[in-house]
C-alpha positions as CSV (number, residue, x, y, z in Angstrom):
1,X,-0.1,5.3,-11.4
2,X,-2.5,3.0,-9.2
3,X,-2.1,0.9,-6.4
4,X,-1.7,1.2,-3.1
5,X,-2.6,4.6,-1.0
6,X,-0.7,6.1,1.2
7,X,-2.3,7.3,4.2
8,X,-0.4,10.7,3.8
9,X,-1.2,11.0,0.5
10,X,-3.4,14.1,1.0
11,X,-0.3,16.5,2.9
12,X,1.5,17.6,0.4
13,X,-1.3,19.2,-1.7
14,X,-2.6,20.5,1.2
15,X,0.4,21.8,2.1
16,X,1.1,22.9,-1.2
17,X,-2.7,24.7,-0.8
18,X,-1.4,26.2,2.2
19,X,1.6,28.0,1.0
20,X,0.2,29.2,-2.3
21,X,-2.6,30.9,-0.2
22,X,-0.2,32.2,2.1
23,X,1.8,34.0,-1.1
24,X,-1.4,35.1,-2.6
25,X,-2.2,37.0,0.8
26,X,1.1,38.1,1.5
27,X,1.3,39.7,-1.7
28,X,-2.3,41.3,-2.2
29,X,-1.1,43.0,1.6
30,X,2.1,44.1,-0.2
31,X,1.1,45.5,-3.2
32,X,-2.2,47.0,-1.6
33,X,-1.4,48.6,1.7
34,X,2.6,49.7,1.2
35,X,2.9,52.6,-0.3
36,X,1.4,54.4,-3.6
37,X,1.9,52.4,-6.8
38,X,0.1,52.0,-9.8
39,X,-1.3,48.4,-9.1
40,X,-3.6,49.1,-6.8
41,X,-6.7,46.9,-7.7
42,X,-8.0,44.0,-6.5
43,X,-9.2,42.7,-9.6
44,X,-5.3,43.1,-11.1
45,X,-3.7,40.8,-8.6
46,X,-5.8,38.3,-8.4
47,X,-6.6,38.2,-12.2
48,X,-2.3,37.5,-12.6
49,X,-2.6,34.7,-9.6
50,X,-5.5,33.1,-10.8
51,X,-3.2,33.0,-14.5
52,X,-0.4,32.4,-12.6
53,X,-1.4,29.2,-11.0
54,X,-3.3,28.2,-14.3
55,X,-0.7,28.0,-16.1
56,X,1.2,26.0,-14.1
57,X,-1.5,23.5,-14.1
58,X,-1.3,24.1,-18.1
59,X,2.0,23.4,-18.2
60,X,2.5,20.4,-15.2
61,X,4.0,17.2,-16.4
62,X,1.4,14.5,-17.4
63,X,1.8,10.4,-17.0
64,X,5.1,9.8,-19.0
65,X,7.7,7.4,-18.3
66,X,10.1,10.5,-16.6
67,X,7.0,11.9,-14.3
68,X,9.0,11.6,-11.1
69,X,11.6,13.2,-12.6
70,X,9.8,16.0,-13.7
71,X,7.7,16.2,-10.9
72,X,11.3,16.3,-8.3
73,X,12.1,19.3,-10.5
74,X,9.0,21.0,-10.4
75,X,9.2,20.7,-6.6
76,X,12.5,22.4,-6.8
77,X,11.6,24.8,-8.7
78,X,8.7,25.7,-6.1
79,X,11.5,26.3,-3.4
80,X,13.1,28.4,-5.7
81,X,10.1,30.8,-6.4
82,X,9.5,30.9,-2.9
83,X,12.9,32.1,-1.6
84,X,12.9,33.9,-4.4
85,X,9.8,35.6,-3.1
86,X,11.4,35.9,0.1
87,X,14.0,37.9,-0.5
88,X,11.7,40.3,-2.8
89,X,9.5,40.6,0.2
90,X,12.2,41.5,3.2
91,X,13.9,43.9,0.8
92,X,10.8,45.1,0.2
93,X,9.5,45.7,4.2
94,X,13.6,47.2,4.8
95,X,14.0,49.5,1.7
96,X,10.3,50.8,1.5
97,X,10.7,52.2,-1.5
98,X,11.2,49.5,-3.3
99,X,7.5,49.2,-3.4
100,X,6.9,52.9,-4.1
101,X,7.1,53.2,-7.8
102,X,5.3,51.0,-10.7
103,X,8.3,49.1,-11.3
104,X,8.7,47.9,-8.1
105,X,4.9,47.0,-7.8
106,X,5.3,44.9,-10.8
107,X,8.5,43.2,-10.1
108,X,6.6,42.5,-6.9
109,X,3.5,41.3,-8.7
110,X,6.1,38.9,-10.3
111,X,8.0,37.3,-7.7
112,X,5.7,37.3,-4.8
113,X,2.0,36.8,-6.5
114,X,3.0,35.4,-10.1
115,X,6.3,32.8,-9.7
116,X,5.0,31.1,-6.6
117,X,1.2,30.9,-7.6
118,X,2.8,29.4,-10.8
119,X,5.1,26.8,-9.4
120,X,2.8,25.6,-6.9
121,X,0.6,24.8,-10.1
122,X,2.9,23.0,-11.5
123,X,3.6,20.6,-8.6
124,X,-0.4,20.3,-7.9
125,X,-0.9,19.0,-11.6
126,X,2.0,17.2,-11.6
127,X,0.6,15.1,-8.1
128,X,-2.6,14.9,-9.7
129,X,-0.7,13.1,-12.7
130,X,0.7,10.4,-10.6
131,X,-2.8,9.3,-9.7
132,X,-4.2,9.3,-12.9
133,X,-6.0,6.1,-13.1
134,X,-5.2,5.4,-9.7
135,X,-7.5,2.2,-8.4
136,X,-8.0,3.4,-4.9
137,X,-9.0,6.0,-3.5
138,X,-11.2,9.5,-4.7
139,X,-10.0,10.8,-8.1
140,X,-10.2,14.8,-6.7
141,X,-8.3,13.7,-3.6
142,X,-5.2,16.1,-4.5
143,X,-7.3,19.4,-5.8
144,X,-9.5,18.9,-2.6
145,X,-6.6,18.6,-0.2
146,X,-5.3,22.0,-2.2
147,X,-8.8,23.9,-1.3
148,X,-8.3,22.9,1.9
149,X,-5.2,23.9,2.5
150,X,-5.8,27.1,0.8
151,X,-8.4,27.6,3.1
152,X,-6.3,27.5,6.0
153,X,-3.7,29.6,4.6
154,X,-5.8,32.3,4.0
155,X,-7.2,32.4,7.3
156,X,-3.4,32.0,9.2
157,X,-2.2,34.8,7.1
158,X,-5.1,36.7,7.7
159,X,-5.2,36.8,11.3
160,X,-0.7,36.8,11.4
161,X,0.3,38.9,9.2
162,X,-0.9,42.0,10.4
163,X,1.4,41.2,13.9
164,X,4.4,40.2,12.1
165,X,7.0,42.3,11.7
166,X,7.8,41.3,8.2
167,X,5.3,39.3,5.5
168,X,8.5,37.5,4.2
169,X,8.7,36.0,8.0
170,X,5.4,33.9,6.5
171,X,7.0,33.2,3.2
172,X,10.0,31.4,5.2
173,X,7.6,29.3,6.9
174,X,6.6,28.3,3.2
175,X,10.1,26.9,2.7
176,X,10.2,25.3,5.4
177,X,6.7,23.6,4.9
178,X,7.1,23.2,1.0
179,X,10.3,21.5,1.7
180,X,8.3,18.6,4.3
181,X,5.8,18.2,1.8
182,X,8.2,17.3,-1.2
183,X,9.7,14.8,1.8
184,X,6.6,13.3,2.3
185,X,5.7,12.9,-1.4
186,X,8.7,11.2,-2.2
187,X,7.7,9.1,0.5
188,X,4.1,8.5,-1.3
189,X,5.7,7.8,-4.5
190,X,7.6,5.3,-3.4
191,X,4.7,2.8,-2.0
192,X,2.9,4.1,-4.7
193,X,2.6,1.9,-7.6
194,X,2.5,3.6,-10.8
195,X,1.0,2.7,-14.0
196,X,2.1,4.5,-16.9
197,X,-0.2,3.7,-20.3
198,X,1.8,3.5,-23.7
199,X,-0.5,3.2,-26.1
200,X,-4.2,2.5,-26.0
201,X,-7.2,1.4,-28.6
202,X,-11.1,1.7,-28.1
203,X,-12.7,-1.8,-28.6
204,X,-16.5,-2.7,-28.5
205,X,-15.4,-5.4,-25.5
206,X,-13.0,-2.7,-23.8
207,X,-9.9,-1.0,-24.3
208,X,-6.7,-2.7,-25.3
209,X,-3.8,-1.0,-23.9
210,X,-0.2,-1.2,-22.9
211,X,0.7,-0.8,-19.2
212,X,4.1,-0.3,-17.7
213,X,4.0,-1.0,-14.2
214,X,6.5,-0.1,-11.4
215,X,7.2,0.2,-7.6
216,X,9.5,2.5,-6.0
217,X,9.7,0.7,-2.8
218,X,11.1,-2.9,-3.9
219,X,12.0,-2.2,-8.2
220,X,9.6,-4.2,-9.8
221,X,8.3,-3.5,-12.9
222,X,6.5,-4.8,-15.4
223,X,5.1,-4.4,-18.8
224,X,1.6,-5.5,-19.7
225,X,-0.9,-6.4,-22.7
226,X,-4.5,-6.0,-21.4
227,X,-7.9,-6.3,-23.5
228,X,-10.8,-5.1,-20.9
229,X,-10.0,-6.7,-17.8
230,X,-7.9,-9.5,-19.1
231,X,-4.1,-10.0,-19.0
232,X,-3.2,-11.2,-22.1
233,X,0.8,-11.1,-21.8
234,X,3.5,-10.0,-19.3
235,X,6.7,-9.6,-19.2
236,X,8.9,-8.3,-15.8
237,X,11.4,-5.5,-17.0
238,X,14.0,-6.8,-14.9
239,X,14.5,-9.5,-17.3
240,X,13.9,-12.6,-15.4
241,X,10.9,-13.9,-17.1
242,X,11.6,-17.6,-17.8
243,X,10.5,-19.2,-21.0
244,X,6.6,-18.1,-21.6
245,X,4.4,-21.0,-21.2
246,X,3.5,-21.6,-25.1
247,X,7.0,-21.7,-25.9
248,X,7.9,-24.5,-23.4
249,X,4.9,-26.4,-24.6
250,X,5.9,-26.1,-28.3
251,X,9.6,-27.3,-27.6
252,X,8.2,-30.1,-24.9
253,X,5.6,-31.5,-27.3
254,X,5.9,-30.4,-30.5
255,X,8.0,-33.0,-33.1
256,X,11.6,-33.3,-33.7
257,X,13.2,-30.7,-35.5
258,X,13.9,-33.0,-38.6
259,X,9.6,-33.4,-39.1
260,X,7.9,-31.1,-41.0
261,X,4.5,-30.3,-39.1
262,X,1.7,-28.2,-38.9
263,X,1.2,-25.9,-35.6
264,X,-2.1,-23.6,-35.2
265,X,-1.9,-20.7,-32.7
266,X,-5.4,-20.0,-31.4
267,X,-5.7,-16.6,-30.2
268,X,-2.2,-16.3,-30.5
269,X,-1.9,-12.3,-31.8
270,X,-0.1,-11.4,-27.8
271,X,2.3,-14.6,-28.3
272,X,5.7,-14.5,-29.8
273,X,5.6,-18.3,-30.0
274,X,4.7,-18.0,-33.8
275,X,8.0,-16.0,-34.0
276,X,9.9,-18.6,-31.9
277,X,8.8,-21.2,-33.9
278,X,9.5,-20.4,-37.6
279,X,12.9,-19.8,-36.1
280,X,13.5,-22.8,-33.9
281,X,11.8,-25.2,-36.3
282,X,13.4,-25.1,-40.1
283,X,9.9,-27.1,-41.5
284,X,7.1,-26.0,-39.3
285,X,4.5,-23.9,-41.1
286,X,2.5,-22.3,-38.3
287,X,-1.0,-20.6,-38.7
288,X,-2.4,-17.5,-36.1
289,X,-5.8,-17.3,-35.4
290,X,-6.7,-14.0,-33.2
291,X,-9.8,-12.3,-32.4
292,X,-8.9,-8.9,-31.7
293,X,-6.6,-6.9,-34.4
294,X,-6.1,-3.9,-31.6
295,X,-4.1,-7.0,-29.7
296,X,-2.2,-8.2,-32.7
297,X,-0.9,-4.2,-33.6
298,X,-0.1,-3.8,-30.0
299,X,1.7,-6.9,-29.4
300,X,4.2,-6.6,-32.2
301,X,4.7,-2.9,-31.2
302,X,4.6,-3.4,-27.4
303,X,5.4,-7.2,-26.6
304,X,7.7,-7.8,-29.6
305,X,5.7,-10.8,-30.9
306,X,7.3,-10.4,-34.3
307,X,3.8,-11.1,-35.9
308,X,4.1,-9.0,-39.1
309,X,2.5,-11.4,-41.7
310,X,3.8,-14.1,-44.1
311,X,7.3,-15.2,-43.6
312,X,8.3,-17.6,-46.2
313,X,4.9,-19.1,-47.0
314,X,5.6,-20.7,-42.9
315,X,3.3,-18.1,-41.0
316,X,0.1,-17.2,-41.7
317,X,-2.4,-14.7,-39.8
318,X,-6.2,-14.9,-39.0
319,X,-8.2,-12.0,-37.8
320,X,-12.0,-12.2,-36.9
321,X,-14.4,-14.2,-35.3
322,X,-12.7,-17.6,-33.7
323,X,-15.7,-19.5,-34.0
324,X,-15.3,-19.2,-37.9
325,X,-11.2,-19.4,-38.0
326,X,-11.0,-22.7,-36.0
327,X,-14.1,-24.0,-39.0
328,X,-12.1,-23.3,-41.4
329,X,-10.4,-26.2,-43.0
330,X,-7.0,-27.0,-42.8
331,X,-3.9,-29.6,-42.4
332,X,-3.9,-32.0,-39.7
333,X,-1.7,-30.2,-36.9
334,X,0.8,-32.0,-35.0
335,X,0.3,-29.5,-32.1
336,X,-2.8,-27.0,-31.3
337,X,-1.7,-24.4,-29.1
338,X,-5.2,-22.4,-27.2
339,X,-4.3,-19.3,-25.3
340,X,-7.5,-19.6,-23.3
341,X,-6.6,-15.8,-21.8
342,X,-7.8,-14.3,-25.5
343,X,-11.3,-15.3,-24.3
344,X,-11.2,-13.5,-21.3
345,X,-12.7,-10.4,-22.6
346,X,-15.5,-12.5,-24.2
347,X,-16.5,-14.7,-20.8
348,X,-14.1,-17.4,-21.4
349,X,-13.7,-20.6,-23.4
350,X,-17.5,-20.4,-23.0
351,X,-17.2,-17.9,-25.4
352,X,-16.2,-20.5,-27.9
353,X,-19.1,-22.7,-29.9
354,X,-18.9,-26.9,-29.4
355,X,-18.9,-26.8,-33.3
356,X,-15.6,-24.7,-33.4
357,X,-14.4,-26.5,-30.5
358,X,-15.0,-30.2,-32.2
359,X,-13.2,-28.6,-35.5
360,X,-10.3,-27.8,-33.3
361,X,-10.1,-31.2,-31.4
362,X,-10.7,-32.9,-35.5
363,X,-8.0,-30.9,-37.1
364,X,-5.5,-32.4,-34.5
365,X,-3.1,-35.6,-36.0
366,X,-3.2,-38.7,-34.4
367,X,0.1,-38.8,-32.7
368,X,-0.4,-34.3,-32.3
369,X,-1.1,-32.7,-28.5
370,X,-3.4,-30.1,-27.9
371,X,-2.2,-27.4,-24.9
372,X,-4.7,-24.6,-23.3
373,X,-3.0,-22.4,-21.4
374,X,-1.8,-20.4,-18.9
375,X,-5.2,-20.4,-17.0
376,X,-7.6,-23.2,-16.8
377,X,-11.0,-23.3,-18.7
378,X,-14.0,-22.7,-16.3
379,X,-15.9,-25.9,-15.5
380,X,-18.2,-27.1,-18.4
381,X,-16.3,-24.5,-20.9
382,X,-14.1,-27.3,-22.6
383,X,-14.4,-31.0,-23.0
384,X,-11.6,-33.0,-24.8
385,X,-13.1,-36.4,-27.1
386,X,-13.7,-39.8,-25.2
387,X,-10.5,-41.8,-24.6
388,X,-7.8,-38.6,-25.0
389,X,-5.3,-38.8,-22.1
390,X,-4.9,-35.3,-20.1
391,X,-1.4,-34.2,-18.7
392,X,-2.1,-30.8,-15.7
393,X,1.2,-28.9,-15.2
394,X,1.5,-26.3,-13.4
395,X,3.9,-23.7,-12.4
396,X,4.4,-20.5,-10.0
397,X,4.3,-16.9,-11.3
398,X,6.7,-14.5,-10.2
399,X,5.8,-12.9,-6.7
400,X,6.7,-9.7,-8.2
401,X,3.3,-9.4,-10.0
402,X,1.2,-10.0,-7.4
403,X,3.5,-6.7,-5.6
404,X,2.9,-4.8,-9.4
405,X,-1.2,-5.4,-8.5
406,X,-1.7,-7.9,-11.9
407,X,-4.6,-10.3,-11.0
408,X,-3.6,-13.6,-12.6
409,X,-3.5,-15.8,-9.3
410,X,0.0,-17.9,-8.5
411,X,0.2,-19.6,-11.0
412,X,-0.2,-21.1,-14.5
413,X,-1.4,-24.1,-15.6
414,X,-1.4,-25.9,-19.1
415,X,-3.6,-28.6,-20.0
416,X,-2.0,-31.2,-22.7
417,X,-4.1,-33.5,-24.2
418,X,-3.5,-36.0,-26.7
419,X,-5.9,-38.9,-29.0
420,X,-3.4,-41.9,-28.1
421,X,-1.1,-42.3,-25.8
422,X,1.8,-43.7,-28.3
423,X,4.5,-41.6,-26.2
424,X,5.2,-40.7,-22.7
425,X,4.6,-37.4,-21.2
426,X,7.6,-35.5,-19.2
427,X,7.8,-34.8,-16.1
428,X,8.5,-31.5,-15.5
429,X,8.5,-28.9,-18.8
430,X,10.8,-25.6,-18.3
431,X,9.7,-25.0,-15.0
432,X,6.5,-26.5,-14.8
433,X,5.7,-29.9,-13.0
434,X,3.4,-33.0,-13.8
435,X,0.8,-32.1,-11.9
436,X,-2.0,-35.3,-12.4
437,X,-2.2,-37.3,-15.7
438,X,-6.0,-38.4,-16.2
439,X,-7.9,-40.3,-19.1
440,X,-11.6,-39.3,-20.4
């Protein structure tokens, strides 16, 4: 989870820290001062807290796709051991020998030290979950609001519970302040936006992972292929993602169905236009060339690219260096498709060499377009041959990912460029619009 914070983020571990403090005390008071009983040391009952509230932090849920879920329950489950605790506590203070015989100091080292020390460290590892790899904020904010808390409830119990008439009195106060802090949390989790990581692989240039993102607040979500910092597919859960931006440009300038045609991918291993293709086009034969093999396995398990290798002597997959891929010799291609995002991780199209770039541009057929895309090429980083005509189009991304915290501005833009001008371009391409129509 990551986003946004919350300015009451902090209350409900610290209230949370307050309460399990406040059961530890009530208890060592019990079990200590009322009565003789076989657990009588200090070292006992703070030995089964300190387990106690170990093992629920053992045990808490971690980031998973049902964390809210679980965590609601664990919150539950925190009243429960509370009021059960209450109850143990006034029986104990009204029948006082309850507490007089070994049975009753261990049923009482149960409910009143052991349940609650345990739930409450359940819920504190669950919160902490829901920030893991949170973007703002400290990463200890939760277990320092929990010492805190603590703090205080040891000191309130110690200076009220020798004037109460009854320790469970303090224990309903618990309730009552367990039960605000779950209110507030839910609260929190809903202008929080949470990022859940499916899978993830360890690159030289950064990790390549597999985010689901989501916020409470409005229902976006969103599932996302990232290599170090750069986005290089999305896709809204809700279902309303439009065609993706290579697959508009194959079906706006790629030939008619009835010509068989050559159509190169470069870094195309995120991209289920390859997929798209073969199966829109009953003569295309479509080469892949992509840099990182962490993005090609993720994609086809993640993104459902459909990239699983030869299919029908049609589709063919490079891995490895692009500089040496886009050398290699091949057939003319009728359409060149560049993803300029799978340079992002490398500085850009920068990253590509003017040798490999001048092999692309020469592998491209006379009457064949060539389309980088989504985002534009930082200036100097490409240059298309003297007398090719450029079309700009350009077209809005969804709102809901600026909401889900993706950095990939408003919009995206493909750059079509072709040797001659023997045909004219359209106007607007599945949602994208002529923006300006130059000549080098």
């Amino acid at each position: 989870m990551s986003g946004r914070s919350h300015p009451l983020t902090w209350l409900p571990a610290f209230l949370v820290g307050l309460c399990a403090a406040t059961a530890a005390e009530v208890a060592v008071g019990l079990l200590l001062y009322a009565g003789p009983g076989l657990m009588r040391s200090v070292t006992t009952i703070l030995g089964v807290e300190a387990a106690a509230l170990g093992i629920g932090l053992w045990t808490a849920p971690g980031p998973r796709p049902d964390l809210v879920d679980a965590l609601r329950r664990r919150w539950l489950l925190s009243l429960f051991a509370f009021l059960a605790a209450t109850i143990f506590s006034a029986s104990w203070s009204i029948v006082q020998t309850v507490g007089g015989s070994g049975l009753g100091q261990g049923l009482g080292l149960a409910f009143v030290a052991g349940l609650p020390l345990y739930a409450c460290g359940g819920v504190l590892g669950g919160m902490a979950a829901t920030t893991a790899g949170e973007a703002e904020g400290r990463a200890g904010g939760v277990g320092a609001a929990a010492f805190l808390g603590a703090a205080l409830g040891f000191a309130v119990t110690g200076l009220i519970l020798p004037k109460v008439p009854t320790p469970a009195s303090l224990l309903v106060i618990c309730l009552v302040l367990l039960s605000a802090g779950g209110l507030v949390f839910g609260s929190v989790l809903d202008t929080r936006l949470r990022v859940l990581v499916r899978a993830r692989r360890p690159t030289t240039l950064g990790d390549v992972r597999v985010e689901d993102r989501h916020l409470t607040s409005s229902g976006r979500a969103a599932r996302l292929l990232v290599e170090g910092a750069a986005v290089r597919r999305w896709a809204t859960l809700d279902g309303r993602n439009g065609t993706p931006w290579d697959i508009a440009a194959f079906r706006a300038f790629g030939p008619p169905p009835e010509e068989p045609y050559e159509l190169l991918v470069v870094g195309g291993g995120a991209s289920s236009l390859p997929r798209a293709a073969v199966r829109e086009h009953p003569s295309v034969r479509v080469t892949v060339s992509e840099r990182s093999a962490p993005v090609l396995e993720l994609g086809r398990e993640h993104m459902e690219t459909g990239l699983v290798g030869e299919k029908d002597g049609r589709l063919r997959l490079g891995v490895g260096n692009l500089d040496d891929l886009a050398e290699h010799p091949g057939a003319p291609c009728a359409l060149i498709v560049v993803d300029t995002t799978a340079f992002g991780a490398v500085g850009g199209l920068s990253g590509l060499s003017g040798r490999a770039r001048d092999a692309l541009c020469g592998r491209l057929s006379e009457d064949g377009t060539m389309v980088l895309g989504p985002v534009v090429p930082e200036p100097g980083a490409w240059e298309f041959p003297a007398g090719w005509r450029i079309a700009t189009y350009r077209r809005s991304l969804p709102e809901s990912l600026n909401e889900l915290g993706v950095d990939l501005g408003h919009e995206e833009v493909v750059l079509a460029a072709r040797p001659s001008d023997r045909s004219p371009w359209p106007e607007s391409v599945e949602g994208f619009v002529l923006d300006d129509l130059v000549g080098t």
